[in-house]
OpenMM code with the backbone's topology and positions (N, CA, C; nanometers):
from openmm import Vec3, app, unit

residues = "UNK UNK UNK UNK UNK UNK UNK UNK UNK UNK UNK UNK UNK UNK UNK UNK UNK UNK UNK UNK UNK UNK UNK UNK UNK UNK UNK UNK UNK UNK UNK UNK UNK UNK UNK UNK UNK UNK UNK UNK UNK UNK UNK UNK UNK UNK UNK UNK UNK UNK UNK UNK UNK UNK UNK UNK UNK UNK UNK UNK UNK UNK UNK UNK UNK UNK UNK UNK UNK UNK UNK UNK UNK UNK UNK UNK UNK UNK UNK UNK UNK UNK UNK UNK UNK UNK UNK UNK UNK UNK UNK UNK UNK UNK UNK UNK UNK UNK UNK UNK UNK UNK UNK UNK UNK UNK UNK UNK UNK UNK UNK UNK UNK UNK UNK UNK UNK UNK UNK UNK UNK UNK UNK UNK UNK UNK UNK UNK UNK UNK UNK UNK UNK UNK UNK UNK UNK UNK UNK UNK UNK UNK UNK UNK UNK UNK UNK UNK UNK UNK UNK UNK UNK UNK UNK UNK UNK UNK UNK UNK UNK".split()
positions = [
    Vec3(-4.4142, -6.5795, 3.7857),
    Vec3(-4.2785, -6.5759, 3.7351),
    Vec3(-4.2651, -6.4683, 3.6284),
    Vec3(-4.1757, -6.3879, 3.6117),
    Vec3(-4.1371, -6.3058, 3.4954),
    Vec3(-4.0544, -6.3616, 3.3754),
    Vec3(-4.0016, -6.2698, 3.3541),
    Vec3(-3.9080, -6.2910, 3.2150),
    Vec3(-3.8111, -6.3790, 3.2351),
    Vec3(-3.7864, -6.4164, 3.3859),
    Vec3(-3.5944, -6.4475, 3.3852),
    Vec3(-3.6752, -6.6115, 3.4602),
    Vec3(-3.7786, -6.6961, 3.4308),
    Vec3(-3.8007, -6.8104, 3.4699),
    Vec3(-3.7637, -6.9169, 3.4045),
    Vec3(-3.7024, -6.9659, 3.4527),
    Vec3(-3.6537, -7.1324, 3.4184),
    Vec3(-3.7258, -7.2354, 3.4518),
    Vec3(-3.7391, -7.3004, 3.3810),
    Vec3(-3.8178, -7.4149, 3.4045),
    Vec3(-3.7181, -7.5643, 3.3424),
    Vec3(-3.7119, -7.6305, 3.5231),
    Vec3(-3.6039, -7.7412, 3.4951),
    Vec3(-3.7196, -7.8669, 3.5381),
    Vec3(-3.6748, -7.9757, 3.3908),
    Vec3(-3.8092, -8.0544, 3.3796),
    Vec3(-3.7339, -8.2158, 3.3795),
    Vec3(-3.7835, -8.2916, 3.4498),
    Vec3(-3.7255, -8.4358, 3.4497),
    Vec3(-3.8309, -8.5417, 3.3933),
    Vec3(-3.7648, -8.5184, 3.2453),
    Vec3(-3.8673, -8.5793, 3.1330),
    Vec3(-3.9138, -8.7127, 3.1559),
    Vec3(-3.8526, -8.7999, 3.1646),
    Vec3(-3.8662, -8.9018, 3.2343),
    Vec3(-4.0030, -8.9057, 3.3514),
    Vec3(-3.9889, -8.8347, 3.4427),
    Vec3(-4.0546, -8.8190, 3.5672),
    Vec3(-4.1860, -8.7952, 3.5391),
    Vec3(-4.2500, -8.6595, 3.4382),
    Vec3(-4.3316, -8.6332, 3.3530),
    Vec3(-4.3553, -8.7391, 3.2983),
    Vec3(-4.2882, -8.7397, 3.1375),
    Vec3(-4.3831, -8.8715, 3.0774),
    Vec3(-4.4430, -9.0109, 3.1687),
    Vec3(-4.3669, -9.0176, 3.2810),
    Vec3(-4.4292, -9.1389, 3.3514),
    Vec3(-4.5687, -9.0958, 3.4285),
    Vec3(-4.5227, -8.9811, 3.4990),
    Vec3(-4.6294, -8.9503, 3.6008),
    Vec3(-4.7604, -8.9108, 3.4757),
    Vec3(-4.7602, -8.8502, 3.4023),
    Vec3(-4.8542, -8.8137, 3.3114),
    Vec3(-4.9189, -8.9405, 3.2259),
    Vec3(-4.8618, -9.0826, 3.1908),
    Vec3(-4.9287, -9.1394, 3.1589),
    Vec3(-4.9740, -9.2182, 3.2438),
    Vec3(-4.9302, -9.2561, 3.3853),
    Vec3(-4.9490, -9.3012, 3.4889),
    Vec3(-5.0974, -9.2540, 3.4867),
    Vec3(-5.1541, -9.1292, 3.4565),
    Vec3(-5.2698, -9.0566, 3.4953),
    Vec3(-5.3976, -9.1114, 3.3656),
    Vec3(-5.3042, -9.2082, 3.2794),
    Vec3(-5.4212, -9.1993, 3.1678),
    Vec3(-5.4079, -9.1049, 3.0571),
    Vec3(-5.2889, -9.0166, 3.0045),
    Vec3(-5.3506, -8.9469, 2.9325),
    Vec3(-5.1993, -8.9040, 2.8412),
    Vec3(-5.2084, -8.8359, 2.7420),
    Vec3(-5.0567, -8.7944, 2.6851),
    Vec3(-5.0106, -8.6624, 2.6588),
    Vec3(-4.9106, -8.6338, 2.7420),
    Vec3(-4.8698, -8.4934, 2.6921),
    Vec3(-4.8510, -8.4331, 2.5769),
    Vec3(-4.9278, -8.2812, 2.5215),
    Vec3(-4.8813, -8.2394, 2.3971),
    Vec3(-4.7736, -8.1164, 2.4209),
    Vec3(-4.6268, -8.1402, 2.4292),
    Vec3(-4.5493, -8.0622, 2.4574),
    Vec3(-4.5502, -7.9411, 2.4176),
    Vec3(-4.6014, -7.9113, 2.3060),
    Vec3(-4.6246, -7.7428, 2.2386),
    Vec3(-4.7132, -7.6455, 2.3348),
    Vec3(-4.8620, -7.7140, 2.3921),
    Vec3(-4.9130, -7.6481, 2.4600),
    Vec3(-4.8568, -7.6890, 2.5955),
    Vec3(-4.7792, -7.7834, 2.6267),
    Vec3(-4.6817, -7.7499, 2.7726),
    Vec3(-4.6447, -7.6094, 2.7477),
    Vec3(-4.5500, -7.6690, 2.6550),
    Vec3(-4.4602, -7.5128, 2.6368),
    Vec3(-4.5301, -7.4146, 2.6566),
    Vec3(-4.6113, -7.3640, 2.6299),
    Vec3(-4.7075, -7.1997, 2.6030),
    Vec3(-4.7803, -7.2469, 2.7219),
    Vec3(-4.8212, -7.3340, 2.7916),
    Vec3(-4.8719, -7.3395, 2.9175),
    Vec3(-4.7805, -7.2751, 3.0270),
    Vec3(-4.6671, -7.2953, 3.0168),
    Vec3(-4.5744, -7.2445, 3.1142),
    Vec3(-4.5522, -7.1676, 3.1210),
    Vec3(-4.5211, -7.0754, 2.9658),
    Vec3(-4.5001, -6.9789, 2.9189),
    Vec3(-4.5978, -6.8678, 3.0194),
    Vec3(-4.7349, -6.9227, 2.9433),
    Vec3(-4.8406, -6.8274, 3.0025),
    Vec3(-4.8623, -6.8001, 3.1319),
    Vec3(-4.8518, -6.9462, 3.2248),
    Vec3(-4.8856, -6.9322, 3.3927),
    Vec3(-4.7954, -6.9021, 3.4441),
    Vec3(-4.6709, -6.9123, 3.4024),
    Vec3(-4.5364, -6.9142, 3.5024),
    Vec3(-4.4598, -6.7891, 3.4834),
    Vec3(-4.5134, -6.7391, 3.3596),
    Vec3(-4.3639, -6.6806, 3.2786),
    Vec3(-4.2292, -6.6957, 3.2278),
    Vec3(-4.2182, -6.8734, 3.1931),
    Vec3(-4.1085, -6.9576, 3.1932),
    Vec3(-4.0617, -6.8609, 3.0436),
    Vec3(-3.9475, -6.8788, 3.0112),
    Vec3(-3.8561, -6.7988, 2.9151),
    Vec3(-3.7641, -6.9451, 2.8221),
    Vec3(-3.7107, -6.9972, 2.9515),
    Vec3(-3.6164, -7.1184, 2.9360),
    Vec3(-3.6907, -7.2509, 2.9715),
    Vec3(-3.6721, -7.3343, 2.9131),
    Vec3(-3.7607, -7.4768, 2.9429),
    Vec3(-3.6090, -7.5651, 2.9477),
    Vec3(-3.5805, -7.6771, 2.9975),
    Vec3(-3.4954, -7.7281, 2.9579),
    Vec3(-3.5192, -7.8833, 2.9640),
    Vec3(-3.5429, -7.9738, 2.9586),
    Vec3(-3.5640, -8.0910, 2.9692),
    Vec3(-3.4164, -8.2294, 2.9636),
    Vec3(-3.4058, -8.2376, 3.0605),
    Vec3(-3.3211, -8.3011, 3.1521),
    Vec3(-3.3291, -8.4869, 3.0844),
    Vec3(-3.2722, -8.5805, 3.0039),
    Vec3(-3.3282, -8.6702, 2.9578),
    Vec3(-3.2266, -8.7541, 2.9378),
    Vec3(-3.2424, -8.9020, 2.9207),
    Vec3(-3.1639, -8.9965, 2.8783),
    Vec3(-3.1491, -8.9978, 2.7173),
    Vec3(-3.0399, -9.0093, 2.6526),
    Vec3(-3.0194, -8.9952, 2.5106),
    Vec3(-3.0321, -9.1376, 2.4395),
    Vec3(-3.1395, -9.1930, 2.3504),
    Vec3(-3.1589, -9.2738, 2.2785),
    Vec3(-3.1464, -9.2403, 2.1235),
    Vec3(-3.0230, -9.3138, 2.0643),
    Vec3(-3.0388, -9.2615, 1.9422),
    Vec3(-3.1737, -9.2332, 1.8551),
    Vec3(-3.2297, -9.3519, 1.8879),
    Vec3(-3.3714, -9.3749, 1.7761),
    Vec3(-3.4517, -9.3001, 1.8280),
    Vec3(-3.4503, -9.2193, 1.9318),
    Vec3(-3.5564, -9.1099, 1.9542),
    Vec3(-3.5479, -8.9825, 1.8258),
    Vec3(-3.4289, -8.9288, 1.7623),
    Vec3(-3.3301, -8.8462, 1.7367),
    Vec3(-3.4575, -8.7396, 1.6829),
    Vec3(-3.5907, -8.7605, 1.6090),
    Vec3(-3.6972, -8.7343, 1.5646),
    Vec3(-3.7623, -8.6391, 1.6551),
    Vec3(-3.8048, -8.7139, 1.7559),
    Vec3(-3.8422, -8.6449, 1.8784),
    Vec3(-3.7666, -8.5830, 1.9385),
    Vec3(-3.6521, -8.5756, 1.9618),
    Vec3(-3.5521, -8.4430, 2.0120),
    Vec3(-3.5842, -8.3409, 1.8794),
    Vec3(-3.5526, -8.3575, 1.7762),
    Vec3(-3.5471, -8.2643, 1.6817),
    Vec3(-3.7029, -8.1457, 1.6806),
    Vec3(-3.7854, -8.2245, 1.7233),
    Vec3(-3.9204, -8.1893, 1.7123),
    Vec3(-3.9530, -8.0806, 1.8430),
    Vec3(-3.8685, -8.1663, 1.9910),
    Vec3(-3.8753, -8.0403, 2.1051),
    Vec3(-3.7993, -7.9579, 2.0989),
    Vec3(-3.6619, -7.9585, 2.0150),
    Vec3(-3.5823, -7.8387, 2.0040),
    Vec3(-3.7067, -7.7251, 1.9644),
    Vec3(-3.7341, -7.7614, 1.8235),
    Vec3(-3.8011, -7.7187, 1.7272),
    Vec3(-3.9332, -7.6118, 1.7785),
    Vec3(-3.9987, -7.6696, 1.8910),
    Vec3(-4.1035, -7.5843, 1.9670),
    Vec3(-4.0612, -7.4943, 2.0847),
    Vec3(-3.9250, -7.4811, 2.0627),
    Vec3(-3.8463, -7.4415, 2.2417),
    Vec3(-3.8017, -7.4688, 2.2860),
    Vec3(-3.8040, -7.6090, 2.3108),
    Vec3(-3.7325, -7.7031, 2.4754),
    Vec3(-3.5519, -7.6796, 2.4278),
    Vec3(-3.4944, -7.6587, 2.5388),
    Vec3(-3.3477, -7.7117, 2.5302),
    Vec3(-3.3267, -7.8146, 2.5935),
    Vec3(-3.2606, -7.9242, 2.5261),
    Vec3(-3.2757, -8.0296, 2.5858),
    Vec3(-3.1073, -8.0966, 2.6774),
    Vec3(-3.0823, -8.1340, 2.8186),
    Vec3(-2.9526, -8.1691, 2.8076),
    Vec3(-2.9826, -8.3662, 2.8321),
    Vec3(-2.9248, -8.3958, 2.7811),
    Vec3(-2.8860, -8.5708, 2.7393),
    Vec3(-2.7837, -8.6091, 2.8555),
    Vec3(-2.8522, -8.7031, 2.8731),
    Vec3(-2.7710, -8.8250, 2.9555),
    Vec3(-2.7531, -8.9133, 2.9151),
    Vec3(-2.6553, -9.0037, 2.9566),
    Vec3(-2.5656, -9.1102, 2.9339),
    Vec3(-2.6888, -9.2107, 2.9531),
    Vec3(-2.7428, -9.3576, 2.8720),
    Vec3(-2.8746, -9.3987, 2.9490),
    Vec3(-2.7867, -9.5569, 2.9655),
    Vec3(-2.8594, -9.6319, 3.0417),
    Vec3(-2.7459, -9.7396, 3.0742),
    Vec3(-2.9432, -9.8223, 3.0506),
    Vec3(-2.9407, -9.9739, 3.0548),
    Vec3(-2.9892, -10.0823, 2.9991),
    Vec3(-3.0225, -10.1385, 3.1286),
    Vec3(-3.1015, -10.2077, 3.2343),
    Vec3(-3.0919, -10.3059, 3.2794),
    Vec3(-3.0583, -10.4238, 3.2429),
    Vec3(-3.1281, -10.5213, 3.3268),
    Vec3(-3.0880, -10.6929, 3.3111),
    Vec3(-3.2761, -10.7160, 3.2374),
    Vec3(-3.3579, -10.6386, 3.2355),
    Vec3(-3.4801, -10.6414, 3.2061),
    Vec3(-3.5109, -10.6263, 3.0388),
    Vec3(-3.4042, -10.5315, 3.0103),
    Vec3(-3.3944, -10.4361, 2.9268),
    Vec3(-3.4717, -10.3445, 2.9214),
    Vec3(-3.4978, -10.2393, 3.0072),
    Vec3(-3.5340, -10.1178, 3.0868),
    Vec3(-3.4470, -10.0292, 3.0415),
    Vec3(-3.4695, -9.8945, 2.9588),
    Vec3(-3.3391, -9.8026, 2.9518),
    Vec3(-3.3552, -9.7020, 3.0463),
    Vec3(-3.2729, -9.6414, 3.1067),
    Vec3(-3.2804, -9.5585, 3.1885),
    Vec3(-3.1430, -9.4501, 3.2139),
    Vec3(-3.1923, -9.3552, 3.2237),
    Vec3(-3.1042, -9.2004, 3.2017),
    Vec3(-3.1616, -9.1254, 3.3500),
    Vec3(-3.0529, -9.1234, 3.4160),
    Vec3(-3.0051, -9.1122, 3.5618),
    Vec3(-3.0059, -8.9321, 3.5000),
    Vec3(-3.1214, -8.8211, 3.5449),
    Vec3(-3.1165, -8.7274, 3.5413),
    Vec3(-3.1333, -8.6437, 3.6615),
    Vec3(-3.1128, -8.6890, 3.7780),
    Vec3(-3.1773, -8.6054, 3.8827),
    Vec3(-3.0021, -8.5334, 3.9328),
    Vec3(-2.9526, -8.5850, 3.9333),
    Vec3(-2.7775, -8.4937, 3.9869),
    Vec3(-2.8057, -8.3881, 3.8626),
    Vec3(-2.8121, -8.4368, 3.7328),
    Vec3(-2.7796, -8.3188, 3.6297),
    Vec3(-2.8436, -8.2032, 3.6808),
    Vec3(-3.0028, -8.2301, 3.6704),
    Vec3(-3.0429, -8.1621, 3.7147),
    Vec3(-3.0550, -8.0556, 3.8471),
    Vec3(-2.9838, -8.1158, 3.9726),
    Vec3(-2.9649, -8.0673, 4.0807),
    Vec3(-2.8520, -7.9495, 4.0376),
    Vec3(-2.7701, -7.9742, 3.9720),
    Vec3(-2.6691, -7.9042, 3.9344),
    Vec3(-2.6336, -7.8152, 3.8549),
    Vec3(-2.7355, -7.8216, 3.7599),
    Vec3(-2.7953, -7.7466, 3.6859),
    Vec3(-2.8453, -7.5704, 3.7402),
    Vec3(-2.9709, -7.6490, 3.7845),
    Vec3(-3.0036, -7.5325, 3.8951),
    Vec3(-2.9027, -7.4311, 3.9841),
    Vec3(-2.8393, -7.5434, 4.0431),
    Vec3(-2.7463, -7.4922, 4.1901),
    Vec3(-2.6700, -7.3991, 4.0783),
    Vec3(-2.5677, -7.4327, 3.9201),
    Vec3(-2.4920, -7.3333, 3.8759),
    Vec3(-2.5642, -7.2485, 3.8079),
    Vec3(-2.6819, -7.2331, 3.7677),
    Vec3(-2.7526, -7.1081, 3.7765),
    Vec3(-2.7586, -7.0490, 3.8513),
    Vec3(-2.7770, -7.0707, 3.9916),
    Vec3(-2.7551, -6.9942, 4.0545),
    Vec3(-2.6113, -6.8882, 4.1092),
    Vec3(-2.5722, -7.0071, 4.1262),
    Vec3(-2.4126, -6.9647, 4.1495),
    Vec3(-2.3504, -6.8532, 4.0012),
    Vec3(-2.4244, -6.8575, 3.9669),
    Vec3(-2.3627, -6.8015, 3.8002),
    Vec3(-2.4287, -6.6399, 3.7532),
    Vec3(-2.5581, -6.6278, 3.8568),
    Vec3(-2.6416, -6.5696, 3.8877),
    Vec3(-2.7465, -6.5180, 3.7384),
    Vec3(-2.7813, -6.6680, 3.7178),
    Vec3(-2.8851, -6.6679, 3.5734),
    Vec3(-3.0325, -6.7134, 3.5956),
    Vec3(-3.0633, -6.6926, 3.7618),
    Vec3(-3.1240, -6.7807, 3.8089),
    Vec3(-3.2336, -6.6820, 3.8754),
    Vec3(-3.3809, -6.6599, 3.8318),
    Vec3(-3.4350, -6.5298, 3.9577),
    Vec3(-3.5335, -6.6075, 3.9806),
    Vec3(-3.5948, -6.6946, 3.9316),
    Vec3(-3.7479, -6.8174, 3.9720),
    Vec3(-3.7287, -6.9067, 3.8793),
    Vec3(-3.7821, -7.0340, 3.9775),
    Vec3(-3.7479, -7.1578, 3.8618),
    Vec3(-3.8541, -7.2325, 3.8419),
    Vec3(-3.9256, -7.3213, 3.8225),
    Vec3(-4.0268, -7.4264, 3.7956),
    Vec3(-3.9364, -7.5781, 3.7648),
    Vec3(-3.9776, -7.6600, 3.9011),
    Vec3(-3.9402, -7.7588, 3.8735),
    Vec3(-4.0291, -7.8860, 3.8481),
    Vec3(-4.0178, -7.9093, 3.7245),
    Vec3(-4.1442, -8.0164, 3.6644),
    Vec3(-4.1158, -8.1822, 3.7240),
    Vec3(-4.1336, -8.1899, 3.8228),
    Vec3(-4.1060, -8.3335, 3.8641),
    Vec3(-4.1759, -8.3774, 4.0113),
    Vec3(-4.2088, -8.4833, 4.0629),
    Vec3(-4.2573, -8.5390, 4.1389),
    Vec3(-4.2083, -8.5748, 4.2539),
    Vec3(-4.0527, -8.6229, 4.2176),
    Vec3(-3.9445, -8.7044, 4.3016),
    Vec3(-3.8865, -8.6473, 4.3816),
    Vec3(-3.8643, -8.6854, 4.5481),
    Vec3(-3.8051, -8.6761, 4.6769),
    Vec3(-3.6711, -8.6522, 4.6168),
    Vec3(-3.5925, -8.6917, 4.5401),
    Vec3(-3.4808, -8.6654, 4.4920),
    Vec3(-3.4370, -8.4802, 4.5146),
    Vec3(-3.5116, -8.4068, 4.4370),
    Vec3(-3.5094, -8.2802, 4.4566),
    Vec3(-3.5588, -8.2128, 4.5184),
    Vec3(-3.5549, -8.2547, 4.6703),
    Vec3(-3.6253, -8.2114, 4.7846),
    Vec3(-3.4642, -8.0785, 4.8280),
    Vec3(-3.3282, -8.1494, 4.8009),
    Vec3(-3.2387, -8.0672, 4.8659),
    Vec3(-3.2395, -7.9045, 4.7692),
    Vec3(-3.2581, -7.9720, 4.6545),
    Vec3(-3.2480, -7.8267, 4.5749),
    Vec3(-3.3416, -7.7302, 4.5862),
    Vec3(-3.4855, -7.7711, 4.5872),
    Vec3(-3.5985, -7.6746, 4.6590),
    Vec3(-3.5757, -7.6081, 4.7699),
    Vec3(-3.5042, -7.6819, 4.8757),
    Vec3(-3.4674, -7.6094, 4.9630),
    Vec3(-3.3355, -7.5177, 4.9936),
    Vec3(-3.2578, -7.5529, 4.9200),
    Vec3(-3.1083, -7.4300, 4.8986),
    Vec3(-3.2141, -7.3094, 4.8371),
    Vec3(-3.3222, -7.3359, 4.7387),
    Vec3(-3.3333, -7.2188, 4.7100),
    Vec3(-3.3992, -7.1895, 4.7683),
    Vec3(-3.5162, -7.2169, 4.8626),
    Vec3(-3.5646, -7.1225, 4.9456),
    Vec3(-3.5097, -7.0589, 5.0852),
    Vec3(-3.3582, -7.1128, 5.0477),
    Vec3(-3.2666, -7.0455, 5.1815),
    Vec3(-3.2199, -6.9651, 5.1230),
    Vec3(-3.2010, -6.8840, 4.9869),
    Vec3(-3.1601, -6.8196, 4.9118),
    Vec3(-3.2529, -6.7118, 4.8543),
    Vec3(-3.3493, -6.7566, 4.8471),
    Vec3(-3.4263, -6.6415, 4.8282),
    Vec3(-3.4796, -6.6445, 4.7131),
    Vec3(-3.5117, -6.7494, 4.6057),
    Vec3(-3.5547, -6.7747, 4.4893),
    Vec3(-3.6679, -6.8500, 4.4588),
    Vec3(-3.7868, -6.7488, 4.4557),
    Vec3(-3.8802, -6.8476, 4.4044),
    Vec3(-3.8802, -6.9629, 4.2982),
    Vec3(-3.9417, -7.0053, 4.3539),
    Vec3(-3.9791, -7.1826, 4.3280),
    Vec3(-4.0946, -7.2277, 4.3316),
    Vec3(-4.1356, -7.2840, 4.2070),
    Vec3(-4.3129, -7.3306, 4.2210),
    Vec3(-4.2595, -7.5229, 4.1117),
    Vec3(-4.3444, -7.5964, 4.1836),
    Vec3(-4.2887, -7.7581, 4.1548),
    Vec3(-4.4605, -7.7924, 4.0801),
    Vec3(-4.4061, -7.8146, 3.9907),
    Vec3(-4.5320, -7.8704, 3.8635),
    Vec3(-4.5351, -8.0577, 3.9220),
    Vec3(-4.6041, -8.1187, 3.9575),
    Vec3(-4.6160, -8.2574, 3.9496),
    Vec3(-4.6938, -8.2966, 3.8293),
    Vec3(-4.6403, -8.4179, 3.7652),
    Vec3(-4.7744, -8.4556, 3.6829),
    Vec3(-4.8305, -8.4951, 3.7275),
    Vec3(-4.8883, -8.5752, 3.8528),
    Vec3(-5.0074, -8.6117, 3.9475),
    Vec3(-4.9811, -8.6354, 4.0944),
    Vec3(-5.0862, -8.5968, 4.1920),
    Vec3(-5.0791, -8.6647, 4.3024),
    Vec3(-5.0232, -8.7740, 4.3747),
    Vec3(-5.0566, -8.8527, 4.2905),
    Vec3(-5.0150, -8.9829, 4.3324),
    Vec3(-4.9331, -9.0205, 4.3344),
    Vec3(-4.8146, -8.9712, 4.2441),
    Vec3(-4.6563, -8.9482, 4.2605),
    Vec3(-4.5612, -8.8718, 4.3415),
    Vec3(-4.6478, -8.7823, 4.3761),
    Vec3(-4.5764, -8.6526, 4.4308),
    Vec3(-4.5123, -8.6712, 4.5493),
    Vec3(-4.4070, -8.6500, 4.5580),
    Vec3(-4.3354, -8.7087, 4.7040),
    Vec3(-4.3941, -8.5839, 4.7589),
    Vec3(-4.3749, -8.6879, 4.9506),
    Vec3(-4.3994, -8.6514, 5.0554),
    Vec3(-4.2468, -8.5449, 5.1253),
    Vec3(-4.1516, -8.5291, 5.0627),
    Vec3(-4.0507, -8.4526, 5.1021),
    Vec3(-4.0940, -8.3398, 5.0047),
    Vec3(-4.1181, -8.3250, 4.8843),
    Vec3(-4.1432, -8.1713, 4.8528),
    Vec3(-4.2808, -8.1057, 4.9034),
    Vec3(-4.3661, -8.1970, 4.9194),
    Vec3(-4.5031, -8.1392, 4.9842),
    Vec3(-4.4564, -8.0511, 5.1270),
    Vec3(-4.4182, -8.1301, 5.1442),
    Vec3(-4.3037, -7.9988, 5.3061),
    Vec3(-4.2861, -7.9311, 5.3230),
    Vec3(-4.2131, -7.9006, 5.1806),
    Vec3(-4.1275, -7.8061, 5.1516),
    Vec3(-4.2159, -7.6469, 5.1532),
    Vec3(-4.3633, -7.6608, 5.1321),
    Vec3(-4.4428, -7.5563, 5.1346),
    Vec3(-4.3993, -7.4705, 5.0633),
    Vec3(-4.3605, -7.4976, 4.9345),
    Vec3(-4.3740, -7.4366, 4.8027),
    Vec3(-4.4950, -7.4467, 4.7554),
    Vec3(-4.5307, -7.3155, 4.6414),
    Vec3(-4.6442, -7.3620, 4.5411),
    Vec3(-4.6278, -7.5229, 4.4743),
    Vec3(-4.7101, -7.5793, 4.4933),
    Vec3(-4.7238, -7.6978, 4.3893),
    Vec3(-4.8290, -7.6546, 4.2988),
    Vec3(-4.8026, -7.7293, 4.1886),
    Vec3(-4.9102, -7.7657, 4.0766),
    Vec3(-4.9298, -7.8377, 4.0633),
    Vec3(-5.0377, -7.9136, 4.0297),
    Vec3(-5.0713, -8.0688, 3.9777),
    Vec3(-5.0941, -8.0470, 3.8332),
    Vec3(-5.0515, -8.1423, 3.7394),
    Vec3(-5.1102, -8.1684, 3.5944),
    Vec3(-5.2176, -8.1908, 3.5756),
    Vec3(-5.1892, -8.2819, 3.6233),
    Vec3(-5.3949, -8.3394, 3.6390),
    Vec3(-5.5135, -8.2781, 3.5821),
    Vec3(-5.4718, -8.1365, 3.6757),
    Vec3(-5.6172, -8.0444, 3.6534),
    Vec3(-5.6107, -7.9801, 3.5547),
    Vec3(-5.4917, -7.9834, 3.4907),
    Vec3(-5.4811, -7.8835, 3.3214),
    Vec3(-5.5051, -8.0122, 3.2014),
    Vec3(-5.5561, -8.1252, 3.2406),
    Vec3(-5.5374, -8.1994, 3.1198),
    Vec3(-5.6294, -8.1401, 2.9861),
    Vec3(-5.7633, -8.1193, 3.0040),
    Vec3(-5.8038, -8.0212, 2.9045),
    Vec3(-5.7173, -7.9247, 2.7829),
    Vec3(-5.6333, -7.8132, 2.8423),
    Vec3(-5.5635, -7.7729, 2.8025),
    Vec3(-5.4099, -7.8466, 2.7353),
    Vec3(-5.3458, -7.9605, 2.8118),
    Vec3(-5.2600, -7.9850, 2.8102),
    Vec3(-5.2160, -8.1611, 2.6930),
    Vec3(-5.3179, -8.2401, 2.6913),
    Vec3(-5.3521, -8.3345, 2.6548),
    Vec3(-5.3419, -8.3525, 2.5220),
    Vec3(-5.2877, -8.4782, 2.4785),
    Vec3(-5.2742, -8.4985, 2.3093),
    Vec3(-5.3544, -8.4807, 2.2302),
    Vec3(-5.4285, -8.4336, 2.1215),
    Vec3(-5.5481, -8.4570, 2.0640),
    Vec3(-5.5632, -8.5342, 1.9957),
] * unit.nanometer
topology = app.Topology()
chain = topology.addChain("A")
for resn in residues:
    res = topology.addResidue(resn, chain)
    for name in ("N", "CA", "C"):
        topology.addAtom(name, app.Element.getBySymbol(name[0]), res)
């Protein structure tokens, strides 16, 4: 990826799949991880808005991330949850349409964004899909025969200290 890479991340999707694996993300060396392998420029992280987080937003602004917030709704469990995968689909698609868009990195696991991987490879825009592990990784983007990445294998580098 060069200068003009975006990297659209479904925080949610990450923090699960990544501790799912055992281990905790240190977002600073995300950041400069992406930076370095991808050539990401833009990071954006796609998320449900909890006030009492307000610390931790302040902290990923603070290293890079732009962050966009969702509306988060509660189960009957009390489960919070922030419905980010349309934002995100849409996101992308008006980058493109807007033409701010030349390679993207999409940090997520989920069959959900199987349609957007593929508009862009009918379009002509590289695309490389970061999973945080295997074991999550849907069977509709594996298809798709894009670069994947797994997390997994960067935990060394990537991991809380």
């Amino acid at each position: 990826m060069n200068k003009n890479g975006t990297a659209y991340i479904d925080a949610s999707n990450l923090k699960f799949g990544v501790s799912q694996s055992g281990w905790k993300l240190d977002y600073k060396s995300f950041m400069s991880w992406m930076r370095d392998k991808f050539g990401v420029r833009k990071a954006i992280l796609f998320m449900g808005l909890i006030p009492e987080n307000f610390e931790l937003y302040n902290y990923l602004q603070s290293i890079g991330y732009d962050i966009c917030f969702r509306p988060t709704i509660t189960n009957k469990e009390g489960k919070t949850k922030g419905n980010v995968d349309g934002e995100l689909i849409l996101a992308i698609a008006k980058d493109f349409y807007e033409k701010r868009l030349e390679k993207a990195l999409l940090v997520a696991g989920d069959g959900d964004y199987h349609c957007i991987v593929e508009f862009l490879k009918e379009k002509n825009i590289p695309i490389t899909i970061v999973s945080p592990n295997n074991k999550y990784l849907s069977l509709l983007l594996k298809r798709t025969n894009v670069p994947i990445v797994i997390l997994d294998g960067f935990i060394d580098k990537l991991r809380l200290k």
